[in-house]
N, C-alpha and C positions, 0 to 999 in steps of 0.2 A: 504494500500500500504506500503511493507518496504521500511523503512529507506537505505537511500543511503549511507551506514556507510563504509567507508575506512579502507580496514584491505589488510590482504596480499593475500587474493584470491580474490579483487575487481579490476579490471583493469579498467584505466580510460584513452578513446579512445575521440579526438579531432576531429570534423567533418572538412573536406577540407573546404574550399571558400567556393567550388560551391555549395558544400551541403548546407551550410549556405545561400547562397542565396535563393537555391530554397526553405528551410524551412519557409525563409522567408515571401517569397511571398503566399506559402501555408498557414500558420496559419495567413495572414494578408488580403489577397485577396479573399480570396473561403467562406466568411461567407454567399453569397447570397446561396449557394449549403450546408451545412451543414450537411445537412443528407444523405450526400453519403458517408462519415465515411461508415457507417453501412453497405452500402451493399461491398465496397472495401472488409474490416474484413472479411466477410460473403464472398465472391468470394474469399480470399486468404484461409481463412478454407474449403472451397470448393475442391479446389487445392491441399492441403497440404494431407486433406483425401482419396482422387482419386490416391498420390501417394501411400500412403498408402494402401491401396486396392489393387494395384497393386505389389506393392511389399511381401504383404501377401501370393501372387500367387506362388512366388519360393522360399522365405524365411519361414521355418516353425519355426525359433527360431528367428522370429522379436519379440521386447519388444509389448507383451502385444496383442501378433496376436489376442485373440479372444474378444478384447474389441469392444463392439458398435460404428460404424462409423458414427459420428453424431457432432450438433456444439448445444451449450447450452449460452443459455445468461442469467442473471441474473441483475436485477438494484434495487436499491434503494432508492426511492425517496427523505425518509428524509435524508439518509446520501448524496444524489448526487454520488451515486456509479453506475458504469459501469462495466460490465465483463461478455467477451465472451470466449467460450473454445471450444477447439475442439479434437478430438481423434484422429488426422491426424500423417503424419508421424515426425513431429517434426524439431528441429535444433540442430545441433552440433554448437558449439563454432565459427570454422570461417564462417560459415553460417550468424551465427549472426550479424561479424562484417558488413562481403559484402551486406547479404541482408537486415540489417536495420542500415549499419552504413554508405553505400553510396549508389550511385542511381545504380539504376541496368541495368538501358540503356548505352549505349555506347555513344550513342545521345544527351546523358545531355544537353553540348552548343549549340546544336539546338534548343532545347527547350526550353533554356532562352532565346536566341533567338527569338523563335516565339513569347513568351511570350511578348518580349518588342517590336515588331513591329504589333502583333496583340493588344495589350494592356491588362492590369491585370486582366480587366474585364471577360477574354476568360479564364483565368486558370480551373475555372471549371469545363469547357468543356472540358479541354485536360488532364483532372484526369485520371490515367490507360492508358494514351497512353503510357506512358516511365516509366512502373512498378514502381512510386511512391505514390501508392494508399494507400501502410501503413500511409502515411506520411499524409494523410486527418485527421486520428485520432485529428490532434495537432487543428486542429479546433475547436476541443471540448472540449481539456483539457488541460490542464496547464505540465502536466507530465504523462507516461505512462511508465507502469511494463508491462513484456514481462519474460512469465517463459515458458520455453519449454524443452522437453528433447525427443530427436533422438530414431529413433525406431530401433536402432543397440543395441543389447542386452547387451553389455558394456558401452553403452551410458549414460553422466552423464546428471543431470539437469541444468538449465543454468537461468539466471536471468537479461535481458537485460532494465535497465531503462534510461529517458534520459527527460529533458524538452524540446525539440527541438529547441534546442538554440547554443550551441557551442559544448556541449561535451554530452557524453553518455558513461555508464558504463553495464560493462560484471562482473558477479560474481557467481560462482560453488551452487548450492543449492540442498537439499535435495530433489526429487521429483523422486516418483514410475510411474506416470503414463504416457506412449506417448503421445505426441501433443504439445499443444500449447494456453497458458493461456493469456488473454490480458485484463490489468482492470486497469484501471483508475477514480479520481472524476471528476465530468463533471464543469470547468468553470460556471464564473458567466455568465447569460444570454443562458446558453444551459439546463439551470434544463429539460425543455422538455423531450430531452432522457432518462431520469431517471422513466419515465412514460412508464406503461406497454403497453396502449391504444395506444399511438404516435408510440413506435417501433413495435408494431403489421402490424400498417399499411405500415411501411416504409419498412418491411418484404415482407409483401404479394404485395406490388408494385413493389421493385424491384429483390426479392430472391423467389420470391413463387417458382419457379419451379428447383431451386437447388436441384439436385437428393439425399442429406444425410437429413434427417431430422434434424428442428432446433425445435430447446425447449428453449421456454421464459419461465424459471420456470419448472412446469411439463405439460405443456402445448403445444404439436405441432404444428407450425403455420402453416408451409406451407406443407398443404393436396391435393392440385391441383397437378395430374401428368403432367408432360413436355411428355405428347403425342407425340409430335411430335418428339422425338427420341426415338420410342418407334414405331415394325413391327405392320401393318397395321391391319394383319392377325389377331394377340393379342389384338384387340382394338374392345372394341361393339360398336352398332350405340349408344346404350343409353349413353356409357361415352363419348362419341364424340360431340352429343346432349351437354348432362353436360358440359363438356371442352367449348364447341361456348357461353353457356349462363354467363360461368365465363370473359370470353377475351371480351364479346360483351354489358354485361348486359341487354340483351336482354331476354325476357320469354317466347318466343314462339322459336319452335326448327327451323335452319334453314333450307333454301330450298336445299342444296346441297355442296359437302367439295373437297376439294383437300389433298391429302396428300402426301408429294414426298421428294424426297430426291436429289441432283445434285450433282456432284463432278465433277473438270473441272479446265476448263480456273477462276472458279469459282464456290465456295464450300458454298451451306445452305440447311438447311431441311426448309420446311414450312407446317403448318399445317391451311389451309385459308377457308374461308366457304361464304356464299352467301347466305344470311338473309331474310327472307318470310315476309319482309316489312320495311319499310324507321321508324325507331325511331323517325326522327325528320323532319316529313316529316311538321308539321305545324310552322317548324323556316327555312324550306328550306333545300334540299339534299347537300349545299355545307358544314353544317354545323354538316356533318355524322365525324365522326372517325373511322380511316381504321385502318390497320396491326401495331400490337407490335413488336418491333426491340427488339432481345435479341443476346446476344454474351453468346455464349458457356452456355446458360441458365437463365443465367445473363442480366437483365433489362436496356435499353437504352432507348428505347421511346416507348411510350403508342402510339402515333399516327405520324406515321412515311410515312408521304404522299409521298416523295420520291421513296419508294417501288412502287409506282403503279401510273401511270398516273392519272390525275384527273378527268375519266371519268369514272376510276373502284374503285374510294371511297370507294364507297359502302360496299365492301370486307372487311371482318373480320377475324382475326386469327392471328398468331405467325409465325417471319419469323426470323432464325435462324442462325448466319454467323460469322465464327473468322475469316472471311476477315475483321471487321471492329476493331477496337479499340472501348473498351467501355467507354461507354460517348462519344461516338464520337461527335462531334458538328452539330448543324445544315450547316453551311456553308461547312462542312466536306461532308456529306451526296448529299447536290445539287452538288457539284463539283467531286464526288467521281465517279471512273470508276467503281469500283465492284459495286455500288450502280446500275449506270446507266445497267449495265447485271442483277444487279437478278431485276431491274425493266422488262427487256424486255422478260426473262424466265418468268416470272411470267406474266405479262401479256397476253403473247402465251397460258400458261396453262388455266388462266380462260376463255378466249377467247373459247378456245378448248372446256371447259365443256360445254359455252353457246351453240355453235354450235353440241354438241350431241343433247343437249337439244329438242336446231330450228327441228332437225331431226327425234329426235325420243320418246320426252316425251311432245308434245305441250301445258299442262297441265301448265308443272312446268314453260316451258320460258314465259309464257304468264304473270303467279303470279311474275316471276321475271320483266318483261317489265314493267307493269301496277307501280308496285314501282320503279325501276330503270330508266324507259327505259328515261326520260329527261336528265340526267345527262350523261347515256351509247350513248346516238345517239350525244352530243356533241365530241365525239371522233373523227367522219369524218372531223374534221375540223383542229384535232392539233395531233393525231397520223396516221401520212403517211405510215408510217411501215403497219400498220393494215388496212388502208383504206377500201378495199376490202370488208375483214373479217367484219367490222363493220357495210357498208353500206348492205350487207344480210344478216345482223340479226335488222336490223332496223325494225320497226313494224306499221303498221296506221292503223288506221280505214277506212272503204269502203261505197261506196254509194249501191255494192253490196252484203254486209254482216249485218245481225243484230248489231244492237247496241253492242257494246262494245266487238265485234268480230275482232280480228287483222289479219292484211295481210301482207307478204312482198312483195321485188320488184319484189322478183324471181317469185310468187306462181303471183300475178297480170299479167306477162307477157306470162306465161303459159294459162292465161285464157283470154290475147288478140284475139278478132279476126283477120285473118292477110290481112286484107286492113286496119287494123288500124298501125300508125308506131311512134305515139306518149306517154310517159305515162303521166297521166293529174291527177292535185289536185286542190286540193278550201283548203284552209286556211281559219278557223274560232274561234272564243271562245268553241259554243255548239254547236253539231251534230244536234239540234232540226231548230237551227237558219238555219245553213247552207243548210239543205236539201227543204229552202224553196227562197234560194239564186237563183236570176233572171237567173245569169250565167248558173246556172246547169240545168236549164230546157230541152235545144237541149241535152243534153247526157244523162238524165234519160229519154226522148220520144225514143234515139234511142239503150237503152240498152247499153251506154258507159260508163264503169267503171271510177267512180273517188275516188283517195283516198282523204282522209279527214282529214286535218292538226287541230287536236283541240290541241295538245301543243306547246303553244309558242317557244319552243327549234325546232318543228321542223318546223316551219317555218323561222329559221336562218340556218338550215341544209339543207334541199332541196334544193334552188337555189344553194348549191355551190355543190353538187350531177352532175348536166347538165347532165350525161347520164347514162343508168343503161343498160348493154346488148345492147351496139349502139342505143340504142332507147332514142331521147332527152324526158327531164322530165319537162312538160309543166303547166304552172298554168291555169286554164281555167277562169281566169280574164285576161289574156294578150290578148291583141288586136291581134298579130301575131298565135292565133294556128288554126290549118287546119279542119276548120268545113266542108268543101267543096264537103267530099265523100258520104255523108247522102243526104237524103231526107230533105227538110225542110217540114212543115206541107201544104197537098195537099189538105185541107181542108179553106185554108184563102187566100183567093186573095191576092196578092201583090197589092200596087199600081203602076200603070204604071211610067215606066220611066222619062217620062215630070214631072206629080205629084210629086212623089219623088224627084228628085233635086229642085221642086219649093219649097218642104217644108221642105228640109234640108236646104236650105237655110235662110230659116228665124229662123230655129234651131241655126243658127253659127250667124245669124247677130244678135240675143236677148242674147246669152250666153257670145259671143266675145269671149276675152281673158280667159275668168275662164276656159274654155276645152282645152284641145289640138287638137279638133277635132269633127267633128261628121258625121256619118256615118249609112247607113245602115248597119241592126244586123242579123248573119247568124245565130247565137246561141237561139236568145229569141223565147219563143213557147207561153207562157200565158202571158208573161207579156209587157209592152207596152217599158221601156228603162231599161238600164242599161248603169253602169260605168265600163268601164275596160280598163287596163295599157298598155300605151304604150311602146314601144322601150329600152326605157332609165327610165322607171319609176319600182318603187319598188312594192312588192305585200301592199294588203291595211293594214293587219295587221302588217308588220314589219314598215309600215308609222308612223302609230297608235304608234307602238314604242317610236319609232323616236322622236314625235310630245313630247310622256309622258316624256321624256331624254330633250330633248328641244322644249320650249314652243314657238320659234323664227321659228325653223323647218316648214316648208308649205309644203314643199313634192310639186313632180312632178303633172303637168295637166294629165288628163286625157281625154280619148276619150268617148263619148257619143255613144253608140250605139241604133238605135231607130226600133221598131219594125214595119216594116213599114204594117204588116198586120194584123196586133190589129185594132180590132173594135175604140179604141181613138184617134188613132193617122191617122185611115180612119176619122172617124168626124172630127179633127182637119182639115187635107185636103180638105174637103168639105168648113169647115168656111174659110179658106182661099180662094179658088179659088172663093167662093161667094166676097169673100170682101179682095184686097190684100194688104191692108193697116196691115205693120207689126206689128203693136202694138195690135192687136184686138188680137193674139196669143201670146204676148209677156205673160202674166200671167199663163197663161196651160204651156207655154213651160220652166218657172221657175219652177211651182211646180211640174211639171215632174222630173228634174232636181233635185229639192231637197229632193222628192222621192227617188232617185236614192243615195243621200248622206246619206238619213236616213237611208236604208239598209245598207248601209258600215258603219255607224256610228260614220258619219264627220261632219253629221250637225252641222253648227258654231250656226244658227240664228231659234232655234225653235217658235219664237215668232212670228216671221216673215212669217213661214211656214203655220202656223194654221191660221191668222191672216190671207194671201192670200187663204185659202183651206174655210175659212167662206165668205167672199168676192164670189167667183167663185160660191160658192154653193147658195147663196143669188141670183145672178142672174140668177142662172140655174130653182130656183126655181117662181120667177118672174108670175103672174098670164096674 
C-alpha cells in the first residue's frame, strides 16, 4: 500500500459528523457479519462493470473498450494482503469524493436513527440498505487504497486512501488501465481473509451467480449460471437438472420446475423446483430448506421461508427481487409488503403446477404427495386464500383401493352411490390395523367406501375440512353417522326388544360412569362391541395425541356400542335371563369393554385384562 505522503497533488478531505458516526459504528459494531466486506466489493464491481458494458455500446473510444469484463482478487497470506480489481467503468475525481467521501443516501439521519432505536446489534443487517457497503471494508482493515481511473478517454488515475477515521485523501496517479483497484492489509484477528479456501466459499455463497466472472488468482470461482435471468427457450432440462442439484444439494434430479418472470405492482424472476423426495425426511419435513433470496444476483439468504408459506417448504430454487434491499433483515422480510406479494405469486404458481399434475401426470403428484403430502395438507388450516385449491389436491388412502393407492375428495365423491350423502374415514397408525377395525365392518359388508387417515397430519386436517361438495365428512367412529339406509346382516337374529334393554342395562349398571353411554350397534357385522365418539368427543387418534402432549389429559367418554346379534352377546342374554343377578355378567361385560380399549389402544390396565381373560376361561373350562 502507498504511503500517504503530502505533496501538492494530494488533497486532504475531512469527513462530516455524520460520516464519522456512521464509520463509526460500522468498523465497531458489524464484527458479528464480517464477511460481507467481500460480497458488498464484489456487488459494487458488479455494478461499476455493467456500466461499463453498457457504455461500450455507444462509446467506441471508451478507455480500454476491448478489455475483459471481469473482477480479480488476489491475497496473501503471509503478508495479510487483500486486493480486489475490476475492469468496470471507473471514477473520476469528484466521484470519489461523493461516493467514498460521504454516504450516498439522502436518508443518512434515518438510518442512524434506526440504528439507535433498533440497537447496534441490527447494523449488519441494514448493510446496503443506504449505499454504504464500501464502508464494511473498514471491518477488516485498519486503512484502504482505492486506485481507479474513469473510462472517458482523457480520464486520469486517481488514488483514494483513508483509515476510516476523520479524514481521507485524493491524489492524481499514474494508471493505464479502467476500473477500479481496492487493496488493503487485513487487521489483527481477520488473517482468515487472507486464505484462498475461506474466500472461495464466501464467493460461491454469496457472489456465485454474479454475471462477470471472478478470478481468485487464475482461478474462476463462480461457474454456476444465474438461470434464472436467463430465456427459458436457451436452457436444457440437463442444466436445469445441474442448477436444482447446486441450490438444493440434493443428487437425485427433481420432480418438476417453474420458471417465470413478473413485472408489476411487483418485480422478480424465480427459478423454483419440486424435489423427488424429502432430504431430511428422518429429522422431520419442518426441518427442509426452501428458496434462496438474491437481489439483482446478489446473495441475501440461503433459506428464506418468508417467500413461501410453511406448507410449501418443501420448494427449492432462486427467487430474485430489487424490490428488497440487500441484506435485508429478517424482521424486514416478515413485515415487508413486497415480500408478503411475491409470497402469494409464488404460491398461486406452485399450487398451479400441483394441480396440472392432480390432472394430468398422476405418476409424478403421487411421488410428490407420498414425500410432501404431511406438510402440503397442513395448508387447509392457515392458508385461506388457497383453501379450496388445497383441500382437492389432498390425497388418502381407501378401503377401496390397493394399498398405497391414493384418492381424492373429488375422485371418492364421483364414485359415491347416490343414496349415500355422507363422506366417511377411520383414522389409524397402519392400513393393516385398520382394515381389521370393528367400526369398519357394516361398510366393507355393504360396499361403502372409507378413506383411510394413516398420517397423523391428517387426522388434524379433516375434522376442520366438515364438508367437501355439501357433503359433510364423517368419521365412522362417531356415534352420530347415518348407518340407517343398508341392510344390517339378515342372516343373525337380533335379540328381541325386552332382551335387549334387559341386557343393556346391566351393560350401563357394570360400566357406570367410565362410558358415556351404551347402546345398541347399527355398524358391527362380526364383531361383538365397539367404542365410538360421541357429540362433543375427539377422534381416538388425535386423543392418543392429546394424552402423548399431556399425560393429565383423559379425553372424553365414550359410547359402547354392542352387537346385539353376535352369537356372545346372545349367550350373554341367555346367562342373564337364566340368572338376573348383575354381577354373574359383570366380568364378560369388563373384558368386552377392555377389548374394545385394546383395539383403540387405550388400555391403561393390561395386567388386569389377561389376569380377568384367565379367570373366565378357567371357568369356562371347568369339568
Amino acid at each position: 500500500m502507498a504511503e500517504n505522503v503530502q505533496t501538492p497533488e494530494t488533497q486532504q478531505f475531512e469527513y462530516k459528523a455524520e460520516m464519522k458516526q456512521l464509520l463509526n459504528l460500522i468498523i465497531n459494531s458489524l464484527y458479528t457479519h464480517p464477511e460481507i466486506f467481500l460480497r458488498e466489493l464484489i456487488s459494487n464491481a458488479s455494478d461499476a462493470l455493467n456500466k461499463a458494458r453498457f457504455r461500450s455500446l455507444t462509446d467506441k473510444d471508451m478507455l480500454g473498450g476491448d478489455a475483459a469484463l471481469q473482477i480479480t482478487i488476489n491475497v496473501d497470506s503471509e503478508k495479510k494482503t487483500f486486493t480486489i480489481e475490476d475492469s468496470g467503468i471507473g471514477m473520476k475525481h469528484d466521484e470519489l469524493v461523493e461516493r467514498l467521501g460521504t454516504v450516498a443516501s439522502s436518508g443518512t439521519l434515518e438510518f442512524l436513527n434506526t440504528l439507535q432505536d433498533k440497537g447496534e446489534q441490527k447494523v449488519g443487517d441494514m448493510i446496503g440498505q443506504f449505499g454504504v457497503g464500501f464502508y464494511s471494508v473498514f471491518m477488516v482493515a485498519d486503512e484502504v487504497s482505492v486506485e481507479t481511473r474513469h473510462g472517458d478517454a482523457d480520464s486520469k488515475g486517481y488514488r483514494w486512501q483513508s483509515d476510516g477515521k476523520g479524514t481521507f485523501s485524493i491524489e492524481e496517479i499514474e494508471r493505464e488501465e479502467r476500473g477500479t483497484k481496492i487493496s488493503f492489509t487485513l487487521k489483527e484477528g481477520s488473517a482468515e481473509f487472507a486464505d484462498e479456501y475461506r474466500i472461495k466459499s464466501i464467493i460461491k455463497k454469496y457472489s456465485n451467480f454474479v454475471e462477470f466472472p471472478i478470478f481468485l488468482g487464475e482461478e474462476k470461482v463462480n461457474t454456476v449460471r444465474a438461470l434464472w435471468h436467463e430465456p427459458k427457450d436457451q436452457i436444457k432440462d440437463e442444466e436445469y437438472s445441474e442448477f436444482y442439484k447446486f441450490v438444493s444439494n440434493d443428487f437425485s434430479d427433481p420432480l418438476g420446475r417453474l420458471h417465470f418472470s413478473i413485472e408489476g405492482s411487483v418485480n422478480f424472476k424465480a427459478l423454483l423446483f419440486v424435489p423427488g423426495s424429502s432430504m431430511h425426511r428422518s429429522y422431520g419435513w419442518h426441518n427442509e430448506k426452501t428458496v434462496h433470496l438474491y437481489s439483482n444476483k446478489v446473495f441475501i439468504q440461503d433459506d428464506c421461508k418468508d417467500l413461501l408459506p410453511e406448507y410449501l417448504h418443501f420448494v427449492k430454487g432462486v427467487v430474485d427481487t430489487e424490490d428488497l434491499p440487500l441484506n435485508v433483515s429478517r424482521e424486514v422480510t416478515q413485515n415487508s409488503p413486497v415480500m408478503t406479494k411475491i409470497n402469494q405469486v409464488i404460491s398461486g404458481r406452485v399450487l398451479g403446477l400441483l394441480e396440472e399434475w392432480a390432472d394430468n401426470d398422476k405418476e409424478n403428484f403421487d411421488r410428490f404427495y407420498k414425500a410432501f403430502g404431511a406438510p402440503f395438507a397442513l395448508g387447509v388450516n392457515t392458508d385461506y386464500g388457497n383453501r379450496d385449491k388445497i383441500i382437492n389436491l389432498l390425497r388418502f388412502q381407501s378401503s377401496r383401493l390397493a394399498p398405497g393407492e391414493l384418492t381424492g375428495l373429488k375422485a371418492y365423491v364421483e364414485r359415491m352411490p347416490e343414496d349415500q350423502s355422507e363422506i366417511y374415514y377411520l383414522a389409524g397408525e397402519h392400513r393393516e390395523t385398520m382394515t381389521n377395525n370393528p367400526n369398519l365392518e357394516y361398510f366393507r359388508k355393504n360396499d361403502i367406501e372409507v378413506l383411510l387417515l394413516t398420517d397423523p397430519v391428517d387426522i388434524m386436517v379433516m375434522p376442520g375440512i366438515d364438508k367437501f361438495d355439501e357433503k359433510p365428512l364423517k368419521s365412522i367412529e362417531k356415534a352420530d353417522i347415518d348407518v340407517s339406509g343398508k341392510q344390517q346382516d339378515d342372516d343373525k337374529e337380533q335379540l328381541n326388544e325386552e332382551l335387549s334393554e334387559s341386557l343393556l342395562k346391566v351393560f350401563k349398571e357394570t360400566l357406570g360412569e367410565v362410558v358415556e353411554d351404551v347402546r345398541a350397534s347399527k355398524r358391527l357385522v362380526d364383531s361383538p362391541v365397539t367404542l365410538v365418539v360421541g357429540k362433543e368427543g375427539m377422534d381416538v387418534h388425535v386423543e392418543r395425541m392429546m394424552k402423548m402432549m399431556d399425560q393429565n389429559y383423559s379425553g372424553a367418554k365414550k359410547i359402547l356400542e354392542v352387537n346385539l346379534g353376535h352369537p356372545l352377546i346372545k349367550n350373554l342374554s341367555r346367562i342373564h335371563l337364566a340368572n338376573q343377578d348383575s354381577d354373574t355378567l359383570k366380568p364378560y361385560v369388563q373384558q368386552l369393554y377392555d377389548s374394545a380399549l385394546l383395539l383403540e389402544g387405550n388400555l391403561n390396565s393390561p395386567s388386569d385384562f389377561v389376569a380377568r381373560m384367565a379367570s373366565i376361561m378357567e371357568e369356562a373350562t371347568k369339568g
